[in-house]
N, C-alpha and C positions, 0 to 999 in steps of 0.2 A: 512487382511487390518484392521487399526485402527480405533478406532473412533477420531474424529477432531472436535475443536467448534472456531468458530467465528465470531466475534459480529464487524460489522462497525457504527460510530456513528459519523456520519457528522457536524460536529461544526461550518462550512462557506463554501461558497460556492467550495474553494480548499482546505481546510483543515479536515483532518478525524482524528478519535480518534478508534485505531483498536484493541481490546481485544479479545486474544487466548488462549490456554492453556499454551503457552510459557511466557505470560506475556501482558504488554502495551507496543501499540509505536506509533508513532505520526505520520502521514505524508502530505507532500506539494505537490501538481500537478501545475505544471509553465508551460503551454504550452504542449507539449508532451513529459514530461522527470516529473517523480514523485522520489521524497526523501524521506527518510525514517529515523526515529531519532534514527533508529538501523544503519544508513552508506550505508543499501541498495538501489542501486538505478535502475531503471526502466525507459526506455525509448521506448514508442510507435513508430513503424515503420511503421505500416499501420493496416489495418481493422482485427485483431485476430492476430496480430504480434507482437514480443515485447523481446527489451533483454534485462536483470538483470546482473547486478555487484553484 
Protein backbone atom coordinates (compact mmCIF):
# COMPACT_ATOMS: atom_id res chain seq x y z
CA UNK A 1 0.00 0.00 0.00
CA UNK A 2 1.10 3.56 -1.03
CA UNK A 3 1.35 6.45 0.77
CA UNK A 4 -1.44 9.19 -0.38
CA UNK A 5 -1.73 13.02 0.68
CA UNK A 6 -4.62 15.30 0.66
CA UNK A 7 -5.36 18.66 1.56
CA UNK A 8 -9.17 20.15 1.41
CA UNK A 9 -9.37 23.98 1.72
CA UNK A 10 -12.90 25.05 1.88
CA UNK A 11 -13.19 28.64 0.01
CA UNK A 12 -17.41 29.00 0.70
CA UNK A 13 -19.72 27.48 2.11
CA UNK A 14 -20.13 24.77 -1.28
CA UNK A 15 -17.08 25.24 -2.70
CA UNK A 16 -13.61 23.37 -1.86
CA UNK A 17 -10.15 23.75 -3.21
CA UNK A 18 -8.69 20.09 -3.04
CA UNK A 19 -4.74 19.38 -3.38
CA UNK A 20 -3.35 15.84 -3.93
CA UNK A 21 -0.31 14.47 -5.21
CA UNK A 22 -2.06 14.25 -8.72
CA UNK A 23 -2.43 17.78 -8.72
CA UNK A 24 -5.45 20.66 -8.02
CA UNK A 25 -9.12 20.61 -8.66
CA UNK A 26 -11.94 22.60 -7.77
CA UNK A 27 -15.19 21.36 -6.75
CA UNK A 28 -19.15 22.40 -6.39
CA UNK A 29 -21.77 20.58 -4.09
CA UNK A 30 -25.48 21.62 -5.50
CA UNK A 31 -27.75 19.68 -3.27
CA UNK A 32 -26.70 16.04 -3.26
CA UNK A 33 -24.80 15.68 -6.56
CA UNK A 34 -20.95 17.28 -6.28
CA UNK A 35 -18.82 18.43 -9.69
CA UNK A 36 -15.50 18.22 -10.13
CA UNK A 37 -13.40 20.74 -12.51
CA UNK A 38 -11.65 17.25 -13.33
CA UNK A 39 -15.45 16.14 -15.09
CA UNK A 40 -16.03 13.93 -12.09
CA UNK A 41 -19.10 13.75 -10.76
CA UNK A 42 -20.64 12.32 -7.43
CA UNK A 43 -23.96 11.88 -6.44
CA UNK A 44 -25.21 11.14 -2.68
CA UNK A 45 -27.82 8.41 -2.46
CA UNK A 46 -28.29 8.19 1.09
CA UNK A 47 -26.36 8.09 4.67
CA UNK A 48 -22.43 6.24 3.37
CA UNK A 49 -23.98 5.86 -0.19
CA UNK A 50 -22.81 7.36 -3.11
CA UNK A 51 -22.09 6.87 -7.04
CA UNK A 52 -19.16 8.51 -9.21
CA UNK A 53 -19.02 8.98 -13.08
Amino acid sequence: MGLSFRKTINLGKKTRLNVSKSGVSASRKIGPVTVNSRGRITIRLGKGLSWRQ
